[in-house]
N, C-alpha and C positions, 0 to 999 in steps of 0.2 A: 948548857942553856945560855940564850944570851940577853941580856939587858939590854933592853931595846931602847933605853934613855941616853945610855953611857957609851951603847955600843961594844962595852964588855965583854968577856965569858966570865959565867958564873960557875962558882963549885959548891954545892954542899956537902958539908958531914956527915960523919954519921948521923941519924933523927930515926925517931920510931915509924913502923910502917905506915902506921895511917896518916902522919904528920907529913909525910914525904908523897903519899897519895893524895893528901888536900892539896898541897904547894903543885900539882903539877896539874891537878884540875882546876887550879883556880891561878895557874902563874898568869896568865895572859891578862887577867885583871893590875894584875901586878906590874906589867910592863915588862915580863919576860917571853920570849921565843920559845918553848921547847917542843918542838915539834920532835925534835931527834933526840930527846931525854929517857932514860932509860932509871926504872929505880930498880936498885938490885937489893937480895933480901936471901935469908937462906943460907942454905951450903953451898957452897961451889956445886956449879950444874945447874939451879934449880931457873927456872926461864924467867929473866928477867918483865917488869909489867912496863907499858910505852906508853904513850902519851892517852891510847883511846881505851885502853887495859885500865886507866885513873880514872880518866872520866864517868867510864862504867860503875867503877868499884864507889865512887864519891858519889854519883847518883843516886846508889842503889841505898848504901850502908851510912857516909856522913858522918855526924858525931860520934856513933856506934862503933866506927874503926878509931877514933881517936881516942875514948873510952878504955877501949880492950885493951889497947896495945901500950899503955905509955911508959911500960918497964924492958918493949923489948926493943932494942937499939936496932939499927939495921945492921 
């Protein structure tokens, strides 16, 4: 993703899945690009979720995924 202030690329850490699902449905408030941002989650294999996959998921669930998840790291 890129920081659309600084011009940037951004990386983040590991962070729990819904935390990484809010950050990408709400980056562009935030002044980040991620069009082409990808959150991986899982085992190896499992199909990474993309920018409209967050939107969805933050739409739908919101607090509810931030709730569930905040002991499991990505």
């Amino acid at each position: 993703m890129i920081d659309l202030t600084s011009k940037i690329e951004a990386r983040i850490g590991p962070i729990s899945l819904g935390r990484a699902i809010q950050f990408v449905a709400n980056a562009s408030v935030l002044a980040y690009d991620v069009r082409g941002a990808m959150v991986l989650y899982g085992l190896p294999g499992t199909p990474s979720l993309r920018k409209w996959d967050c939107d969805r998921l933050w739409a739908q669930y919101r607090g509810a995924s931030l709730q569930a998840d905040v002991s499991q790291p990505l």
